[in-house]
VMD Tcl script that draws the C-alpha trace (Angstrom):
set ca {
  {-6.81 -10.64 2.19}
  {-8.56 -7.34 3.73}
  {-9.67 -4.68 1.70}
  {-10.69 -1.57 3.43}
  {-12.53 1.58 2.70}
  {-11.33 4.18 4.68}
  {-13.37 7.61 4.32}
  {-11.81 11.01 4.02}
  {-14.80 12.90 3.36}
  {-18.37 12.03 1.57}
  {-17.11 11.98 -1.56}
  {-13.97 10.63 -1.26}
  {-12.17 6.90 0.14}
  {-8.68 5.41 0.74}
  {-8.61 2.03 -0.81}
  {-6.10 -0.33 1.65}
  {-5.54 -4.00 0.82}
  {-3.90 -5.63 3.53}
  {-3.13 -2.39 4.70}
  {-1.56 -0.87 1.64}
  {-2.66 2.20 -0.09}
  {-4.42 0.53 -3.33}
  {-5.84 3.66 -4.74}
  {-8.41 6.23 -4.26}
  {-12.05 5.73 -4.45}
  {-13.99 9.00 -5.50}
  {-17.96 10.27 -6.74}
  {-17.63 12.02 -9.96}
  {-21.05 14.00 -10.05}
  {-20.85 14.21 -13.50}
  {-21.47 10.24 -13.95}
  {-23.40 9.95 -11.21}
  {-21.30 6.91 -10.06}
  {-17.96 6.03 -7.93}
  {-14.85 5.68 -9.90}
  {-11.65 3.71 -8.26}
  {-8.16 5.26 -9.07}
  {-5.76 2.22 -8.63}
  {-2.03 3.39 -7.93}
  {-0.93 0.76 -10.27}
  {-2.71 2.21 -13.51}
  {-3.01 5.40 -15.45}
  {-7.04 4.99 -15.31}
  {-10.35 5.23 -13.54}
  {-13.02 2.84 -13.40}
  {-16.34 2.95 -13.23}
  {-18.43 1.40 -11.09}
  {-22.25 2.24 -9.57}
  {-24.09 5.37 -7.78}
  {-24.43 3.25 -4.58}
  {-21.69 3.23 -2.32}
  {-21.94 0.16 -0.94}
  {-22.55 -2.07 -4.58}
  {-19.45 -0.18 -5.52}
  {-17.17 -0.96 -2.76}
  {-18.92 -4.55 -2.85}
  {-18.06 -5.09 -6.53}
  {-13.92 -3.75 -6.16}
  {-13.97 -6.01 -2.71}
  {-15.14 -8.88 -5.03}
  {-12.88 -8.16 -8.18}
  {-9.51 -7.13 -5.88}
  {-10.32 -10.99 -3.82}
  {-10.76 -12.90 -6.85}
  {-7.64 -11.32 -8.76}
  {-5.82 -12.18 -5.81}
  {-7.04 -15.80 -5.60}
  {-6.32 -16.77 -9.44}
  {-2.81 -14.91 -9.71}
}
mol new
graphics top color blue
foreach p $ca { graphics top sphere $p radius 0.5 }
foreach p [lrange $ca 0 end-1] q [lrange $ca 1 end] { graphics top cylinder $p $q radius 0.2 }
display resetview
């Protein structure tokens, strides 16, 4: 399983697992952190300020989803 964070500007990611569009990864300056925008739900998430915890921590979760379903 890949996931990959491709960049379409600073502020803003694709989020591809195994090459599939998963979502959109975005900074929302009024949290101060990176919220994912799955395709498959009606939500955001939170996650960190830093860029690379965040895309650590959905790397993590998206694997180990994968792994136990």
């Amino acid at each position: 399983m890949t996931v990959k964070f491709d960049e379409v500007d600073a502020k803003n990611y694709d989020v591809l697992v195994n090459e599939n569009d998963y979502g959109k990864l975005t900074f929302d300056e009024e949290q101060g952190a990176w919220v994912l925008w799955p395709n498959s739900i009606d939500d955001g998430v939170t996650y960190f300020e830093d860029l690379e915890e965040t895309k650590e921590a959905i790397a993590d979760e998206i694997k180990d989803y994968s792994e136990n379903n």
